[in-house]
C-alpha positions, -999 to +999 in steps of 0.1 A: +363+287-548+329+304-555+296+288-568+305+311-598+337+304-602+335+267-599+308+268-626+331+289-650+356+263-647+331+234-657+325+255-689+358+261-695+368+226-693+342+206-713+324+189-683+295+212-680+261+198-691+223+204-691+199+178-676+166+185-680+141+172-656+103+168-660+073+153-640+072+124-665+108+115-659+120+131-625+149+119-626+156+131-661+145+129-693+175+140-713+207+153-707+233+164-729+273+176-727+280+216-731+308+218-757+327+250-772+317+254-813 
């Protein structure tokens, strides 16, 4: 399975999500769950 394609699937499943990391908190500083609307 491709990077791509592996991605797509997360999406398409509920278990992507966004971690955003920043030189206060490097290991970080928030992260939230990707869900369909």
């Amino acid at each position: 399975m491709s990077g791509r394609r592996y991605v797509a699937g997360l999406f398409e499943n509920g278990k992507a999500y966004v971690n955003l990391h920043t030189a206060g908190f490097p290991g970080g500083e928030i992260r939230g769950q990707v869900v369909r609307k």
